[in-house]
C-alpha distance (Angstrom), angle and dihedral (degrees) to the residues before:
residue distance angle dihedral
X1 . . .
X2 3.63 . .
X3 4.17 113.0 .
X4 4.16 117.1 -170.7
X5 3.59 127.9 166.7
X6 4.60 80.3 -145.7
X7 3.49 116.7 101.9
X8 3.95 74.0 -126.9
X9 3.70 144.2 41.1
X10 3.61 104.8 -125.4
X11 4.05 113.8 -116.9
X12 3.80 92.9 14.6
X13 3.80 135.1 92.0
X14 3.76 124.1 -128.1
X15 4.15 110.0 -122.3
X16 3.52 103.8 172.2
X17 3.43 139.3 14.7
X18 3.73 117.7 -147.3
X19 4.00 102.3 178.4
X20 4.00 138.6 -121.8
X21 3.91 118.9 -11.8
X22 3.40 132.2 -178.3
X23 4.04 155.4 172.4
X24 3.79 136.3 -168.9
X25 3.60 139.5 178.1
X26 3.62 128.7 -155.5
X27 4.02 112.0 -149.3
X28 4.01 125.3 176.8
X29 3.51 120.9 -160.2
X30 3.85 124.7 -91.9
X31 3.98 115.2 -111.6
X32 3.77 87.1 -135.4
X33 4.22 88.1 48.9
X34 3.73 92.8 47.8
X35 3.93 88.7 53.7
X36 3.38 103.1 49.1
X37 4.32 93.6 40.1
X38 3.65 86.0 53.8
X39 3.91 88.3 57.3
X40 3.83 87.0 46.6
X41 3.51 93.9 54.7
X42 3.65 88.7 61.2
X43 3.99 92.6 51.2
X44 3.56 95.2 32.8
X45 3.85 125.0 -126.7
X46 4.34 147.9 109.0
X47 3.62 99.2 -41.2
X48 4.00 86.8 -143.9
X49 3.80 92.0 -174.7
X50 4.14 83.1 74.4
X51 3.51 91.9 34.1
X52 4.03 93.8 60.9
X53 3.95 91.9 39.5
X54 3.72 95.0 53.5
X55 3.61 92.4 36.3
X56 4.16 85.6 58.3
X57 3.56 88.4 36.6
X58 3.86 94.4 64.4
X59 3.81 98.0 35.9
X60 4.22 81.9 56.8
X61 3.72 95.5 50.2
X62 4.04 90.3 42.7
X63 3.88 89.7 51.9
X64 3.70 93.8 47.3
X65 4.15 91.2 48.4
X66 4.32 83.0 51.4
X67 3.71 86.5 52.0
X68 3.44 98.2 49.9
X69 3.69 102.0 49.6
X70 4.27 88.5 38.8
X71 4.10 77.1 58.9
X72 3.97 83.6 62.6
X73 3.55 101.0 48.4
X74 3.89 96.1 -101.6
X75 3.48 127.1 135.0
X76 3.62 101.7 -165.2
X77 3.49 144.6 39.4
X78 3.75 126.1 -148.3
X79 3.66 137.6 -161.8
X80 3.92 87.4 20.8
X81 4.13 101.9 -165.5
X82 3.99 122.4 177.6
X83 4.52 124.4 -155.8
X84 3.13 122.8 -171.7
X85 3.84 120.2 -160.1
X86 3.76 147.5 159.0
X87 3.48 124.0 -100.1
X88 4.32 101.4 161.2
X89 3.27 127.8 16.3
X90 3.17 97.9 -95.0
X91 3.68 104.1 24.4
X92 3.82 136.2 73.1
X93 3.90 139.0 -158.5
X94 4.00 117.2 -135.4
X95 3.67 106.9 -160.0
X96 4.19 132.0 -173.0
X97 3.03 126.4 -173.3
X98 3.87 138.1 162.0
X99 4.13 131.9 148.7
X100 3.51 113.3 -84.8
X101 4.00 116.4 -128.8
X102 4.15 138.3 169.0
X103 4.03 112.3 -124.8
X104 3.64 129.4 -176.8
């Protein structure tokens, strides 16, 4: 599965075009990663609990976007985006989202 944030994937031509796809994941923070960022926030510093969970967070949601537009016979996705917003206090919803094609 090809992924591009283009409205094109260089050196190939668009056949079909199968519409919007998309993936999200909803994460809350850890008890034990809320802790220890709140002592980093007094130090200062990459709170790298957040860092790995968002990281994980967006690789899920991007996976789960592939998957649906592999479920429609494409084999690319174009115009790849990713949100992030709040949905809890406490937790947050990572979305991608692009429009699924087939290229040759």
């Amino acid at each position: 599965m090809l992924l591009t944030n283009l409205e094109s994937v260089p050196g190939r031509r668009i056949v079909s075009h199968f519409g919007l796809v998309q993936g999200s994941s909803i994460r809350a923070k850890h008890v034990g990663r809320d802790l220890m960022a709140g002592l980093k926030n007094i130090v200062g510093g990459e709170l790298k609990g957040y860092t790995e969970l968002l990281s994980e967070s967006r690789q899920q949601a991007i996976d789960r976007m592939a998957a649906q537009a592999e479920e429609l016979g494409a084999n690319a996705v174009v115009n790849v985006r990713l949100s992030t917003s709040s949905v809890a206090q406490g937790a947050a919803e990572i979305l991608a989202y692009g429009t699924a094609v087939s290229v040759e």
